[in-house]
C-alpha positions in Angstrom: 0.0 0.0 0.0 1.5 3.9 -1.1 2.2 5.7 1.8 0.3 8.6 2.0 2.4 10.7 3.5 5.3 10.2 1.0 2.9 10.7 -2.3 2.4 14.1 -0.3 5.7 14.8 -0.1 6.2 14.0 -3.5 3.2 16.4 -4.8 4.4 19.6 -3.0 7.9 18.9 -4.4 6.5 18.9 -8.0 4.5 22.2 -7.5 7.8 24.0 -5.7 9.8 23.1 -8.6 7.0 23.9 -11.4 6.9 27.4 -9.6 10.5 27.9 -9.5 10.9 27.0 -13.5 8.4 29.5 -14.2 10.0 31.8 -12.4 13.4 31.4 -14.2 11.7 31.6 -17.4 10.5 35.2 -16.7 12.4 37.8 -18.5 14.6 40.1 -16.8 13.2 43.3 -16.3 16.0 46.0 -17.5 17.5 48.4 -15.1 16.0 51.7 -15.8 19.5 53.0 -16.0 20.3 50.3 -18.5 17.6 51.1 -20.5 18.4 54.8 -21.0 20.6 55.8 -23.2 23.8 58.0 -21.9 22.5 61.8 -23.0 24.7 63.3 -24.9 26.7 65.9 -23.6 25.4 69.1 -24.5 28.1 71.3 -23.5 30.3 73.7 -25.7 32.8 76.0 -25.5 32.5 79.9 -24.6 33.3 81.5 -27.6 36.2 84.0 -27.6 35.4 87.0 -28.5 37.2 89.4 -31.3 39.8 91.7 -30.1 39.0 95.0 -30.5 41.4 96.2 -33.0 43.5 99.3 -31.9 46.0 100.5 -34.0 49.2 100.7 -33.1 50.5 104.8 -32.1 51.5 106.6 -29.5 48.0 108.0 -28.3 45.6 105.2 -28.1 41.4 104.8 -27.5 39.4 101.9 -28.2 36.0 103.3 -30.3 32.1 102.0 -29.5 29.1 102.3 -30.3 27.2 105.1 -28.9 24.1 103.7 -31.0 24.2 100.8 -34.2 26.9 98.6 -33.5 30.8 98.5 -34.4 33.8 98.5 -32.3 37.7 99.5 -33.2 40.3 101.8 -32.6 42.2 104.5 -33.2 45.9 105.6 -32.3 47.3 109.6 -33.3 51.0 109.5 -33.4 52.6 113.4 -33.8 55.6 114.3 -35.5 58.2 117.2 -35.0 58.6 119.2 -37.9 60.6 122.1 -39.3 57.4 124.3 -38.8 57.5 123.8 -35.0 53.4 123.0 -35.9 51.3 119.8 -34.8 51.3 117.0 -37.5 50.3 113.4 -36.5 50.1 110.4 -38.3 46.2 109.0 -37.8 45.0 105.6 -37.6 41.3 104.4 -37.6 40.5 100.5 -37.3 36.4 99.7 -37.0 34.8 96.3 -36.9 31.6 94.9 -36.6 29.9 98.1 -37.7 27.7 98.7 -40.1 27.8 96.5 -43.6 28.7 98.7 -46.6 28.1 101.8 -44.7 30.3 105.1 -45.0 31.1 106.9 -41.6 32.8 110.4 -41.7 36.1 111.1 -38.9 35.4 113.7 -36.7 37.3 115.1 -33.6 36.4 117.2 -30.4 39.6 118.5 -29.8 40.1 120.6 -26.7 42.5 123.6 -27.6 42.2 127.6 -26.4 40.1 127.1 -23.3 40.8 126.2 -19.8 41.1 122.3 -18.6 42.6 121.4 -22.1 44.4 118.5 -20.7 42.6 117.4 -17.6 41.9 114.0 -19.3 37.9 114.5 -19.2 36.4 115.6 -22.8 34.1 118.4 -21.9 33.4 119.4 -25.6 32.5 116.2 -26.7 29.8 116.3 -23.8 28.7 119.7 -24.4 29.7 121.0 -20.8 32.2 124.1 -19.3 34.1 125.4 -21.0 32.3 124.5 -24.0 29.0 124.6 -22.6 26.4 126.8 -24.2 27.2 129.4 -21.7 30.7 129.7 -23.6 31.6 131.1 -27.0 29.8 128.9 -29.6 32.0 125.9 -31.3 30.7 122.8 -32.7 31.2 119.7 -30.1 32.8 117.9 -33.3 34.9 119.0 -36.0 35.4 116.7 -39.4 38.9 116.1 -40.7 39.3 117.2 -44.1 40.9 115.7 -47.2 41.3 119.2 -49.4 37.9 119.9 -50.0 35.9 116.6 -48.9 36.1 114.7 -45.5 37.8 112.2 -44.6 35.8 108.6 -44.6 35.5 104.8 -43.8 33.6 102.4 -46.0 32.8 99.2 -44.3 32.5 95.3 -45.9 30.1 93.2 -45.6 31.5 92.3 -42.3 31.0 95.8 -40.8 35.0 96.1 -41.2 36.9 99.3 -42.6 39.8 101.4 -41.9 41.8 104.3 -42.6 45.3 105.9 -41.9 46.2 109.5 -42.9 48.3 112.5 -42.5 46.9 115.4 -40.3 48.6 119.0 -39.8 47.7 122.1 -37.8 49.3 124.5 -38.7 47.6 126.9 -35.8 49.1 124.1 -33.4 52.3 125.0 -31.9 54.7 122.0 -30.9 54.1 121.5 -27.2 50.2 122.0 -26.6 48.8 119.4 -24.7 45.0 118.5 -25.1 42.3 116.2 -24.7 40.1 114.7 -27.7 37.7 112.0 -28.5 36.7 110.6 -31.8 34.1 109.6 -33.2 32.6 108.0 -36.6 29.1 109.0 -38.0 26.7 107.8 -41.0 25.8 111.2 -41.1 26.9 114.6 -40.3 23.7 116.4 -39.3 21.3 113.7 -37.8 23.4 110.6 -37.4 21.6 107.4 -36.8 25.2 104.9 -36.3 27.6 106.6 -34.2 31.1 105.1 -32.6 33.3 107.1 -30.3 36.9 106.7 -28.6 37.1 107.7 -25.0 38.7 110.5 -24.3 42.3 110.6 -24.6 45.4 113.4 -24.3 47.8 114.1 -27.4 51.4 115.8 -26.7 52.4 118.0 -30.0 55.8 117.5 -30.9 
């Protein structure tokens, strides 16, 4: 006669071992980090950004925008002459300006008035002593080419520049004075403008 008790046994051994076969035969469910992909890095490098280009001289400023866009540089580098009178080599270097656009030079030079050479441009600003209190002058005067003024045509890029030969003859070697520069689209009502910061030039 079967035991009982063994064919018992037996049974619940059969079920334990059917249950642990299905188990194995489950699939493994995939790590959530397994089943992401790696992201991608998304991080770049800071771009440099352009130099300003000042020329080189021996009376630097570096020029911006006052309104438009464009930056640069421009260096004045006097002379000594047989006259005894001011003459400078000029240097003008814009970027990032205007495209194709054509700016005149001007200057607020600071000459015949008290704090000439303090190294703050009052006539560019329109303040004492050339306020409109004082004896009227214009705050900026163009440089002149013979009859026609002295200009820079940009590229496409906004990029131009232009080196000449300026004299004074009302100038005498040894004046001291402050000026600031400054590029225009146009003379009267000027929509682009760029200006140097004020700076001091020594005549020769």
């Amino acid at each position: 006669m079967t035991d009982r008790g063994y064919l018992t046994r037996c049974a619940a051994a059969l079920g334990l071992a059917a249950m642990l076969a299905s188990c194995a035969m489950s699939p493994t469910a995939a790590s959530p980090a397994a089943a992401s992909p790696t992201a991608a890095s998304t991080a770049t490098t800071p771009a440099t950004p352009s130099p300003i280009d000042v020329p080189a001289g021996t009376h630097q400023a570096t020029l911006l925008a006052l309104t438009g866009t464009g930056t640069g540089g421009v260096s004045v580098t006097p002379k000594a002459i047989a006259l005894g009178t001011f003459d400078a080599d000029i240097k003008v270097r814009v970027q990032k300006a205007g495209a194709n656009a054509t700016y005149t030079v001007q200057r607020a030079p600071e000459i015949g008035r008290a704090s000439a050479a303090d190294g703050v441009c009052q006539r560019a600003a329109g303040t004492s002593p050339w306020g409109p209190s004082d004896p009227p002058a214009p705050a900026f005067v163009t440089f002149m080419n013979g009859t026609m003024p002295y200009v820079i045509t940009t590229d496409a890029s906004g990029a131009g520049s232009l080196d000449f030969e300026f004299t004074a003859p009302t100038i005498p070697a040894g004046t001291v004075f402050d000026v600031m520069f400054r590029l225009v689209d146009s003379v009267a009502a000027p929509t682009m403008e760029i200006r140097s910061g004020c700076f001091t030039v020594t005549v020769k």
